[in-house]
C-alpha positions as CSV (number, residue, x, y, z in Angstrom):
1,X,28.5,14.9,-6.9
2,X,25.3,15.2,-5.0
3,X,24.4,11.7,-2.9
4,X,20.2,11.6,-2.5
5,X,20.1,10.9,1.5
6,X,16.7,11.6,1.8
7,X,13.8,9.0,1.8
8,X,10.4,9.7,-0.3
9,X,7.4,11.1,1.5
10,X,5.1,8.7,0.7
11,X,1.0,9.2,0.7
12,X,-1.3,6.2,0.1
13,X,-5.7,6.0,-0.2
14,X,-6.1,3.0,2.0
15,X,-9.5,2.1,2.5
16,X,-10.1,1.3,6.4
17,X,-13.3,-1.1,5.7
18,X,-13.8,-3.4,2.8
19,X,-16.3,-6.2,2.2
20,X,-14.3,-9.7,2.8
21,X,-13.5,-10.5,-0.9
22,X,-14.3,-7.4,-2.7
23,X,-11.3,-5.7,-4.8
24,X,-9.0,-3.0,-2.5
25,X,-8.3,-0.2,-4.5
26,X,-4.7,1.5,-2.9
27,X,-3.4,4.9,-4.6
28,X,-0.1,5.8,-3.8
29,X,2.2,8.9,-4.3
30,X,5.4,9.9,-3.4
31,X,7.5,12.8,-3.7
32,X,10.0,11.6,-6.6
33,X,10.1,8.8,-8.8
34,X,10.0,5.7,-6.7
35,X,9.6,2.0,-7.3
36,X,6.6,0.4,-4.8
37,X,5.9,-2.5,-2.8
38,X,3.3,-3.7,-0.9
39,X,2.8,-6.7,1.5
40,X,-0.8,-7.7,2.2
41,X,-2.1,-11.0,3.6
42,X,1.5,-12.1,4.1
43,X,2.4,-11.9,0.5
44,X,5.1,-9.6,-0.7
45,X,4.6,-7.7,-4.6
46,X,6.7,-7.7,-7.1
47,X,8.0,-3.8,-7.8
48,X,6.1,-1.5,-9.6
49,X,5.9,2.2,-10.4
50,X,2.2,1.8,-11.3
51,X,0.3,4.7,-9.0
52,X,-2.2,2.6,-8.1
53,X,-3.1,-1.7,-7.6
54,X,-5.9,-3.3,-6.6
55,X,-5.7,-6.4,-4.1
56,X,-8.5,-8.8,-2.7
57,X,-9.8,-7.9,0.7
58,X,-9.2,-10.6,3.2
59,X,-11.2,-11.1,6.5
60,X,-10.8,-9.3,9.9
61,X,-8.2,-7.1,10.3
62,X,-5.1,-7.3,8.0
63,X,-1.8,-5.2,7.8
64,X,-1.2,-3.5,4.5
65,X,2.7,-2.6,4.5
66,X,3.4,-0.1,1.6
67,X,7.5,0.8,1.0
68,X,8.2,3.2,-1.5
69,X,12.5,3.5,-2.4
70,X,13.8,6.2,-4.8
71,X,17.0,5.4,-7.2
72,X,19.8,6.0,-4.3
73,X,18.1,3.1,-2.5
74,X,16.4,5.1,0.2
75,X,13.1,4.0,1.6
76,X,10.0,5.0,3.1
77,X,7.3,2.4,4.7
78,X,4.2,3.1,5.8
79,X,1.5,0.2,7.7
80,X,-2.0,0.6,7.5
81,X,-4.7,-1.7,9.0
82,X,-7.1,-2.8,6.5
83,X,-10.3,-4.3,8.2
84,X,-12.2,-7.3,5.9
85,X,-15.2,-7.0,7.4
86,X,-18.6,-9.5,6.5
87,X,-19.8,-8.2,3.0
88,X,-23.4,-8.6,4.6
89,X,-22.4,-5.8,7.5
90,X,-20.9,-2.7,5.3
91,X,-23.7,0.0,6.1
92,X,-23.7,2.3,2.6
């Protein structure tokens, strides 16, 4: 039979600035039905297929780590710096 070999392409709407504390809206998609992760703030989520999550922002600068793995186990993962900045300071 066929073996899947390839990993997901894997697109993500990651905010760049957020107020320190406000929700973090992420959308994801990928290519073919996947199962995501995330890792912000040095905790790990549970799996989900959900297309999008909301996290709190945290302060300064903070690695958002997204992974994205398809049925035959391949993966995809993706960084993105996420910058908490002081909710005074975000010019609209």
């Amino acid at each position: 039979g066929w073996l899947d070999r390839a990993a997901p392409e894997l697109r993500a709407a990651v905010p760049e600035r957020v107020p320190a504390g406000a929700r973090l809206t992420v959308a994801v998609e990928a290519s073919e039905p996947v199962t995501y992760t995330y890792r912000y703030g040095g905790k790990t989520s549970a799996p989900t297929q959900a297309p999008s999550f909301t996290l709190t922002a945290l302060p300064g600068e903070q690695p958002l780590e997204l992974t994205a793995t398809d049925r035959s186990g391949n993966e995809t993962a993706t960084r993105y710096a996420v910058q908490g900045v002081p909710a005074a300071s975000v010019r609209v």
